[in-house]
N, C-alpha and C positions, 0 to 999 in steps of 0.2 A: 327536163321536167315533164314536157307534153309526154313522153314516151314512157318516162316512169309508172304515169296516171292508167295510159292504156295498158301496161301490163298489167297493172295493179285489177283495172278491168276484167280481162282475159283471166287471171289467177282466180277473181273468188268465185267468177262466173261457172269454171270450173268445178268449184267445190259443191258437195251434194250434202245440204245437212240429211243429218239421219237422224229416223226418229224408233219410236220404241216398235213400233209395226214393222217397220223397214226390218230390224235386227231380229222379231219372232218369224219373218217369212227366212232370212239367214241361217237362223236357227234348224228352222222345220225341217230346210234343206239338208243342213247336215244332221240330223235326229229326228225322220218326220213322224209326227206325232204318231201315226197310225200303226207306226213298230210296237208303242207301249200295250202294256200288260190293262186288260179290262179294269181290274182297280186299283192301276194307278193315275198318279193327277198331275200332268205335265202341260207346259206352257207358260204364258202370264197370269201367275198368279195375284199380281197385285200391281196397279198400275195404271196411267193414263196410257192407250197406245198411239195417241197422237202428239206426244211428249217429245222434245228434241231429244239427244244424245250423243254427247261429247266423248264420255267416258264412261266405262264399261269395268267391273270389277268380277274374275272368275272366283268362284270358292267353291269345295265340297259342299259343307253345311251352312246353312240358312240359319245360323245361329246370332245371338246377340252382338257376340264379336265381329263378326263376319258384315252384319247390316251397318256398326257404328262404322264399322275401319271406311265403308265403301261410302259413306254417308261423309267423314272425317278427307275423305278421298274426292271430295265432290263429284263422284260416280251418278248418273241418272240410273244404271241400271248394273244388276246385281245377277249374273246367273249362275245356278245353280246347280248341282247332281241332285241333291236330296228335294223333294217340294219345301218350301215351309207350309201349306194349306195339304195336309195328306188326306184327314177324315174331315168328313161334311160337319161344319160348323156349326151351331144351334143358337153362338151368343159370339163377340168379339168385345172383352172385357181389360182394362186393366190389373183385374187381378190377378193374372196367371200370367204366366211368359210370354206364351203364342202371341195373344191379345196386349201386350207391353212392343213385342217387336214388330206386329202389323202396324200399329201406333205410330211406331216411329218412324216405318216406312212411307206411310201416307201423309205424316206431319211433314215428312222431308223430301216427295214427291221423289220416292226411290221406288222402282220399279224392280218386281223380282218376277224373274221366269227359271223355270226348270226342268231338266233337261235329265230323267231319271232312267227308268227302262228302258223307252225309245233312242234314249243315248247309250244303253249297257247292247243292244241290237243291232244297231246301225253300222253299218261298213267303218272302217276308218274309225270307231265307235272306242269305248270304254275297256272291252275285249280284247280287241286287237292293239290298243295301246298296252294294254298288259302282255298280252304273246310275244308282241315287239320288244318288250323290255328283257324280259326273259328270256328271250331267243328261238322261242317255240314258232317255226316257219311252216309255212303251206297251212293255212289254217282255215277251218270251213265250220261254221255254225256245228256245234255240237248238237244240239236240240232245234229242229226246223219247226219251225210254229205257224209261217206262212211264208207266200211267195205275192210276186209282184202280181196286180192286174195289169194286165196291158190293153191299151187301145190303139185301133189304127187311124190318123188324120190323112183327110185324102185334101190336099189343096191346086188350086189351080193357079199356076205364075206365069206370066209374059216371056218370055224366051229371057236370060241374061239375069234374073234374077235369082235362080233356083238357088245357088250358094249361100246367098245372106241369109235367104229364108229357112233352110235348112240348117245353117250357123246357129239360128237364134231358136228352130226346133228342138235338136242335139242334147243343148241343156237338161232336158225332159225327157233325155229317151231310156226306151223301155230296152231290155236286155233278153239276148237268145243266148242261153249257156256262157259262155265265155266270150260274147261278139254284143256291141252293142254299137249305138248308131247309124242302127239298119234302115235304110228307106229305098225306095225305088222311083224311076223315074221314064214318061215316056213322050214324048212328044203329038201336040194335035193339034186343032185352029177350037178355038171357043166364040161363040155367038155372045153381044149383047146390045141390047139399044139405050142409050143413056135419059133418064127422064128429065122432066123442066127438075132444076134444085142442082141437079148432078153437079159434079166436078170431076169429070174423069180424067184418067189417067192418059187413057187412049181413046181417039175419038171423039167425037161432036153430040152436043143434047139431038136427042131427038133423030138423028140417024145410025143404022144396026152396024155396026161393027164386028168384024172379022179379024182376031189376033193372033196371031204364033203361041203357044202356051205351053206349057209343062204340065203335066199331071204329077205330082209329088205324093208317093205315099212312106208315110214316117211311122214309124213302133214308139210308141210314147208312153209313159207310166200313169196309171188310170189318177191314183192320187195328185199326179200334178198338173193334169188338164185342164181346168181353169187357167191357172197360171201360163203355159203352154200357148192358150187358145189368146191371151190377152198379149205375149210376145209375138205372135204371127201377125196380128193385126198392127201390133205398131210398128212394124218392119215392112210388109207389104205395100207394096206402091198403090196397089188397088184400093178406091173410096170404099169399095164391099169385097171384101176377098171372098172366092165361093170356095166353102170347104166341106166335106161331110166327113163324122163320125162312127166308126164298126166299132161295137162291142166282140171281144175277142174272148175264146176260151183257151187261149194259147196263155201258159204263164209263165210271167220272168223269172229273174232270178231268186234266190231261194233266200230268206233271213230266217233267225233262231236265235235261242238264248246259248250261252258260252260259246265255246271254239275247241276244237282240235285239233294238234297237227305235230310234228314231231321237231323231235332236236338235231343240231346239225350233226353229232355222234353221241352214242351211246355215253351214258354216266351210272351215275348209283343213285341212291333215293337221300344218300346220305352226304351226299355231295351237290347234288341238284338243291337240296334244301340249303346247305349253305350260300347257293349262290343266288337262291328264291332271297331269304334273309338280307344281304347286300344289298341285289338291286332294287329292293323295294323300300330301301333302309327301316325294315320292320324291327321294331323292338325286340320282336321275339316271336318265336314260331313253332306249331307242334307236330306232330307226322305220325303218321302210323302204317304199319311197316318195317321188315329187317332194313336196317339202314345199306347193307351191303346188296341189296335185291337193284338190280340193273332196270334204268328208265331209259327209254326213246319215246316213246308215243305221250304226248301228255294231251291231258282234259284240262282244262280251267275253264272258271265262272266266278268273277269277281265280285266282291258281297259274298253272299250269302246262297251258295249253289249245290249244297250236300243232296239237295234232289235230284239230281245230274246224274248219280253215282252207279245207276244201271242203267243209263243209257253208254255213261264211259266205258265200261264194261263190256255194253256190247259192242261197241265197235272197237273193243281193242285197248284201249291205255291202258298203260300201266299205271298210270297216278292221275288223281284229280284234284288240283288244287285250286282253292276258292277261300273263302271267310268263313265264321260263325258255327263250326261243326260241332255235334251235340256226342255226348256219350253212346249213344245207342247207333248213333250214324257213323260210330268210327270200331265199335263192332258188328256194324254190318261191310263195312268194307275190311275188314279181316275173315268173316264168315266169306267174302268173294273172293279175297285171295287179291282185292284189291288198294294199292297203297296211298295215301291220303296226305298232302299237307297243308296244315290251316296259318295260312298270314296273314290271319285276320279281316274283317273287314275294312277297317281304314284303312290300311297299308296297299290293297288290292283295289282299291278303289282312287286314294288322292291321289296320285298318279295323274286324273282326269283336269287337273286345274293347268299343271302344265302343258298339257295336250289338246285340250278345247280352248285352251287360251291363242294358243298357236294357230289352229286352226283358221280360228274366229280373225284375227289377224290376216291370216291371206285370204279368205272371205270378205272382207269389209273392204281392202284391198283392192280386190279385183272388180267389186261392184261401187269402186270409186270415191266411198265413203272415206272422211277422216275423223274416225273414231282412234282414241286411245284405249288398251286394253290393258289393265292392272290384275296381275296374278294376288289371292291372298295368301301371304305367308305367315298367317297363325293358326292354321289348321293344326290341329295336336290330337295324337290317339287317346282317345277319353283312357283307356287303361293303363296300369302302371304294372311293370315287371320286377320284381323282388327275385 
């Protein structure tokens, strides 16, 4: 019995509740905010963020059904592709929809965040769950829109610690072309004297001390610096870790909107479409272009990407497939000579529930949390095919 109680101990002491901050810093990481598009509105949209969280509800849209099921679901938090908050509010009313589903969110202390551009951007992102599904491999940002800031941390550690410290840097490093977790490291002795208050690590208050040290210099991602700075200090043995700051004009890796990259062999346009159709189990889908004209190279941008169409071009595809193509934008990719297939937007897109859902799961996971994460399964393509 005494042994049961101590485990019993040990087990919840383990357990890390998580709250709704915990899961928007989760979040940022795999979508950080700062990939999104200047007007759009990503994050917590609606919420306490000092709220616990048990369970967790993925969905594309931020719709009625969506809030009831997660709400019905005993979910605290709801995230989303689409916002539900997109344009600056003026009134939040019961008599329209928007102002009906904030309502219920806030009656029912459901928190929703969302995860829109900056998740259509992101590595591992919205994109690439789409090229993976379709088989479109080696793929690299179609449209580059920025790259990473990098900064360099320079800290100093006692001989024997450099590994942990650097273990828990890592998380936050910045990237040189295709190599990341770059730091360097060199050995020296460091001066200090400890004052009355101290508790030091090494050494006596009040006499100067002489230690074995490390000098550690780490490539770290400008965006995640804080975070970064506030891991080094809870890992470091030292009562004041001494570290300084280089702003860098050296910059990382590259992000963009879509992806391009090719098929593992050549097909046709008219057979690649059937198998776009399948894996995305789209209703239905339109193309333009001789169905028998030969694709390797493809473009895609999920949603809504017919703006893409001369940049795919120039770098070569043969086809650009994405959502929501207009008549005029599908004689302009016949005036290029280039071939187009539209799987609409939902179909290009839901994909993202069961793949951030996944995600979020080895995330929550590794950072110790025991969250439940609920896929929603009534997302339906508002359109019907006759």
């Amino acid at each position: 019995m005494h042994t049961d109680k101590v485990a019993l101990f040990f087990f919840e002491g383990d357990m890390k509740t998580a709250r709704v901050s915990d899961l928007s810093g989760i979040i940022n990481k795999i979508a950080p905010p700062h990939l999104a598009e200047e007007w759009d509105n990503v994050g917590l949209q609606v919420g306490n963020a000092a709220a616990a969280v048990t369970k967790i509800m993925v969905a594309l849209d931020p719709g009625r059904a969506a809030v009831e099921a997660a709400v019905a679901g005993k979910c605290q938090l709801l995230l989303t592709h689409h916002p539900l908050i997109f344009h600056p509010l003026k009134r939040i009313t019961c008599a329209d929809p928007l102002g009906q589903i904030l309502q219920m969110a806030i009656k029912k202390d459901l928190a929703v965040i969302a995860a829109h551009t900056n998740y259509d951007v992101a590595e591992g992102g919205m994109n690439d769950l789409l090229a993976e599904r379709l088989g479109v491999g080696g793929c690299v940002p179609l449209k580059i829109t920025g790259s990473e800031e990098l900064v360099k941390l320079v800290v100093f550690v006692p001989i024997g610690h450099e590994e942990r410290i650097l273990e828990a840097l890592f998380k936050f490093s910045g990237s040189l072309g295709n190599y990341r977790d770059c730091s360097f490291r060199t050995a020296g002795v460091g001066t200090f004297t400890p004052l009355e208050g101290a508790q030091p690590f090494l050494g006596k208050v009040g006499k100067r001390e002489a230690a074995d040290e490390a000098r550690l210099e780490v490539l770290l991602r400008k965006a995640d610096l804080a975070v970064a700075v506030n891991a080094l200090i809870k890992v470091h043995p030292y009562e004041e870790p001494a570290f300084d700051l280089y702003p860098l004009l050296n910059r990382g890796g590259s992000h963009g909107l879509g992806r391009i990259g090719e098929l593992p062999e050549s097909t046709t346009l008219g057979e690649f479409a059937v198998k776009v159709k399948e894996r995305l189990a789209a209703a239905g889908l339109r193309f333009v272009g001789d169905a028998g004209r030969p694709v390797k190279k493809v473009a895609l941008c999920s949603g809504s990407g017919a703006s893409l169409l001369q940049e795919a071009r120039r770098q070569g595809a043969d086809l650009l497939l994405t959502g929501d193509i207009k008549y005029h934008e599908a004689r302009a990719a016949e005036d290029l000579g280039m071939a187009l297939i539209d799987a609409g937007h939902f179909a290009t897109e839901v994909l993202m529930v069961e793949g951030l859902a996944a995600r979020l799961r080895r995330e929550l996971e590794k950072n110790g949390f025991t969250v439940e994460v609920e896929e929603y399964k009534g997302e339906r393509e508002p359109f019907s095919h006759i």
